[in-house]
C-alpha positions as CSV (number, residue, x, y, z in Angstrom):
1,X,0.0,0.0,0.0
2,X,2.9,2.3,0.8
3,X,4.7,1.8,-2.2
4,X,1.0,2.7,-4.1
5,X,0.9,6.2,-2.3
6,X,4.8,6.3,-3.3
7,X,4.2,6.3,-6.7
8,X,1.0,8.5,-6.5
9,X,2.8,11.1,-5.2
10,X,6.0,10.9,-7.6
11,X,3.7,11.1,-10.3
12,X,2.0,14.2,-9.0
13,X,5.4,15.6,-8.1
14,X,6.5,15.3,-11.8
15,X,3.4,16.6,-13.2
16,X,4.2,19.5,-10.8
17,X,7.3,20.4,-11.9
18,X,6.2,20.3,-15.9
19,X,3.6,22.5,-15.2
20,X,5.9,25.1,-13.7
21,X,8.7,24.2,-16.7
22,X,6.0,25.1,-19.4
23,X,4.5,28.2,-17.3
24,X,8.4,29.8,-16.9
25,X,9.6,28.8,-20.3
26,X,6.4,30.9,-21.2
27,X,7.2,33.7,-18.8
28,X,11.3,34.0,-19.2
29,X,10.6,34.2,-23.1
30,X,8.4,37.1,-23.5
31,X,10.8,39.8,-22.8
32,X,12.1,41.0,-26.7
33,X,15.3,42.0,-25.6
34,X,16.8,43.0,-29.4
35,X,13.4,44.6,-30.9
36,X,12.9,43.9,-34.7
37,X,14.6,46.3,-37.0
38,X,13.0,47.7,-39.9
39,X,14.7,47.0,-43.5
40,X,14.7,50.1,-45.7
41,X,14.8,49.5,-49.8
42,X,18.6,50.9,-50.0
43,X,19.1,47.7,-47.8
44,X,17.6,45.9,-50.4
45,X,18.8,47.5,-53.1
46,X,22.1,47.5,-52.1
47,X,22.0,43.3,-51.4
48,X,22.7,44.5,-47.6
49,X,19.1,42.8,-46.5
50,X,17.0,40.2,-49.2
51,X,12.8,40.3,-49.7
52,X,10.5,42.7,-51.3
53,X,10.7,46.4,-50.6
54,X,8.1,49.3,-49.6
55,X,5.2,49.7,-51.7
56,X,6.0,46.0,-53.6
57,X,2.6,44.1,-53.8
58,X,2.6,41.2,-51.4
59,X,2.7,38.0,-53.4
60,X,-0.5,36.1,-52.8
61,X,-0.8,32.9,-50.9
62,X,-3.4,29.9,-50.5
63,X,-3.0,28.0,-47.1
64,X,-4.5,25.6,-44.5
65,X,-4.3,26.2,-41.1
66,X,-4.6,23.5,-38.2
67,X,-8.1,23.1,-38.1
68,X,-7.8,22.6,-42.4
69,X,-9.4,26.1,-43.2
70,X,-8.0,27.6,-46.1
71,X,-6.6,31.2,-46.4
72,X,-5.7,33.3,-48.8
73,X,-4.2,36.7,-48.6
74,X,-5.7,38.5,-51.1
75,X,-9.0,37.8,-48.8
76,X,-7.7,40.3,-46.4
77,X,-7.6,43.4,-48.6
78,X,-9.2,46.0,-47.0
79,X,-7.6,45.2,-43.6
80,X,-4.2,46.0,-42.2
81,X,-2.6,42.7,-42.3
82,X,0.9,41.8,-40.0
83,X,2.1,38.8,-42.0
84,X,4.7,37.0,-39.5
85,X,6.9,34.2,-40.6
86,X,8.1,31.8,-37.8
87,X,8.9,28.6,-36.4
88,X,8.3,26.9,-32.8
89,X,11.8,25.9,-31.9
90,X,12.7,29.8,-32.6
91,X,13.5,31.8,-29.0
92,X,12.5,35.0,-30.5
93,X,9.2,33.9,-32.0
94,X,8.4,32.2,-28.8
95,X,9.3,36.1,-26.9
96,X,7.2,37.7,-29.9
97,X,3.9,35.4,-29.9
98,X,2.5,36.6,-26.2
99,X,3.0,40.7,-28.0
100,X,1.1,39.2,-31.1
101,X,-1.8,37.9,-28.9
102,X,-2.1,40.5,-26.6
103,X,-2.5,42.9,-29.7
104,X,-4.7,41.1,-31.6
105,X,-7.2,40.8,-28.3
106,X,-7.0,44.7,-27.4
107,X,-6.3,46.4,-30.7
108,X,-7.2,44.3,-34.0
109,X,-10.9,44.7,-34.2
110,X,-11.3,48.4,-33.7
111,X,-7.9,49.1,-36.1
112,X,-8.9,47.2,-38.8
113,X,-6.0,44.9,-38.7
114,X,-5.8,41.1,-38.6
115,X,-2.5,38.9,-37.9
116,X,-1.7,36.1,-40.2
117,X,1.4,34.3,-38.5
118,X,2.2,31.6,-41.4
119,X,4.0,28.8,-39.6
120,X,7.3,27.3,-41.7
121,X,6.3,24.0,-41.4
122,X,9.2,23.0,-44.1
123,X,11.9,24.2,-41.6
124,X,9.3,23.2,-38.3
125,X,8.7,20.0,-36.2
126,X,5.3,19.2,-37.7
127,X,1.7,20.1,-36.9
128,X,1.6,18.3,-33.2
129,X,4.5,21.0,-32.6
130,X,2.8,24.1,-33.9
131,X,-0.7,22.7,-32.2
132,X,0.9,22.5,-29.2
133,X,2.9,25.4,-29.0
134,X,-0.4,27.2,-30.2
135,X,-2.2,25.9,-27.1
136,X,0.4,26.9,-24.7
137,X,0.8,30.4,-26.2
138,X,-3.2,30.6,-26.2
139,X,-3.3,31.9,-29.9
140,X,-6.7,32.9,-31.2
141,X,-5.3,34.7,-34.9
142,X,-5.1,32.6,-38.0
143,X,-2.2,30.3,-38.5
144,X,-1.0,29.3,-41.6
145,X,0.9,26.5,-42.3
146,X,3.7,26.7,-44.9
147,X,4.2,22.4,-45.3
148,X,6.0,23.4,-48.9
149,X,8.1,26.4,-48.4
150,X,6.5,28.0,-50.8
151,X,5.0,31.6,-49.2
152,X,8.5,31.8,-47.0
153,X,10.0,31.5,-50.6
154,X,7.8,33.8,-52.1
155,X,8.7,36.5,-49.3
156,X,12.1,35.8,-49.5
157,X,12.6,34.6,-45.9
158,X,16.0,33.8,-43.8
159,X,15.7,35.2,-40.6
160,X,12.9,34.4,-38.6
161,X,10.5,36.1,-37.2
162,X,10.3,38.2,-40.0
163,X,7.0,40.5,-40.5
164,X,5.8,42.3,-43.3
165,X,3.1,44.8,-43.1
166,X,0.9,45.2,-45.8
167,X,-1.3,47.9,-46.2
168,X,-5.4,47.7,-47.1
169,X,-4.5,48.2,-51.0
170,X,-2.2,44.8,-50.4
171,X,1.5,46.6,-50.7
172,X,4.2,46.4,-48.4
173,X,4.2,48.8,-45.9
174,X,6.9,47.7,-43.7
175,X,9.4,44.8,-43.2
176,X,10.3,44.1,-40.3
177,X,13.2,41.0,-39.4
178,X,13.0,40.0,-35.4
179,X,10.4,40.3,-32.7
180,X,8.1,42.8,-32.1
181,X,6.5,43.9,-28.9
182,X,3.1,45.3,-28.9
183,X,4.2,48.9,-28.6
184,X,6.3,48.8,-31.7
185,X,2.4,46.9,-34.0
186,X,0.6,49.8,-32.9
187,X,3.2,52.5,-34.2
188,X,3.2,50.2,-37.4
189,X,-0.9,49.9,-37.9
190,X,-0.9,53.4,-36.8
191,X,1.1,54.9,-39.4
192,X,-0.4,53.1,-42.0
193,X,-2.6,53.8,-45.0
C-alpha cells in the first residue's frame, strides 16, 4: 500500500514540476530583448538585406491552417494585415507570440488589422509541434501553415521572425526582421494607410 501512495505522489510531483517548466519557459521568453529592425529598400537594393521592398505588392498565398481552413491573402484586402513568418523551436518567436496575442485581443478589431502568422512548417517539427505550441501560447489569430516552403520562398525569408506589413491596398508597408513587442504593432498599424 505504501509503495502505491509512493508512486502516487511521484507522479504528482513530476506533473508539478512540468507544469511550472511550461509556465516559466512561457514567462522568461516574453521579454524582446533585441526589438525587430525595420529593412529600408537601400538595404535591399544595395543586397545588404534580401525580400520585397516598400510599396511591392505582397505576393499572394493559399494555405491551411490546423483546423484545415483555407486562407488566402488577397481575402484580407481592405484590412491592415501583420504577416509573420516563424517557427516553434525559434526563441525570439516564442518572446514575440504573447506581444502578437495581446494585440490582436486589445487592438485588431477596432484598427482594422488582422494577424496572419504563417507557420514554416518545411523548416518546423510538424503540426503536433505548432498545435501545441499554439495551445500553450493561447493563440486565437489565424495560423498558416507553410508544409511546402513555398509563401517563405515567395517572401524571401531567412531570418525568422520576420513580419511584413501590408497595407489595405495589399503593398508592403513595412518589413520588419525579429520580434516585435506590442508597442512597436501599434506604431506600425498606426502609421499606416
Amino acid at each position: 500500500m505504501a509503495k502505491k501512495w509512493f508512486g502516487v505522489l511521484v507522479l504528482v510531483l513530476l506533473a508539478g514540476i512540468a507544469i511550472i517548466n511550461i509556465m516559466k519557459d512561457r514567462q522568461e521568453i516574453t521579454e524582446i530583448e533585441n526589438p525587430g529592425l525595420k529593412v529600408t529598400d537601400e538595404q535591399i537594393a544595395s543586397g545588404a538585406a534580401v525580400g520585397l521592398g516598400v510599396g511591392e505588392k505582397a505576393p499572394d498565398f493559399k494555405l491551411q491552417t490546423l483546423d484545415g481552413k483555407e486562407v488566402l491573402l488577397s481575402d484580407y484586402r481592405g484590412k491592415k494585415v501583420i504577416l509573420n513568418f516563424w517557427a516553434t523551436w525559434c526563441p525570439p518567436c516564442k518572446a514575440e507570440m504573447p506581444h502578437m496575442q495581446s494585440f490582436y485581443e486589445e487592438q485588431a478589431e477596432e484598427s482594422n488589422v488582422e494577424i496572419l502568422a504563417v507557420n514554416l512548417m518545411s523548416q518546423d517539427n510538424g503540426k503536433k509541434a505548432v498545435a501545441d505550441f499554439v495551445k500553450q501560447y493561447g493563440l486565437t489569430f489565424p495560423i498558416p501553415l507553410d508544409e511546402s516552403g513555398t509563401a517563405g520562398e515567395r517572401y524571401d525569408i531567412v531570418t525568422i521572425p520576420t513580419s511584413y506589413i501590408v497595407n489595405t491596398d495589399g503593398t508592403i508597408h513595412q518589413k520588419i526582421i525579429g520580434p516585435m513587442d506590442e508597442q512597436m504593432m501599434k506604431d506600425l498599424v498606426n502609421e499606416m494607410k
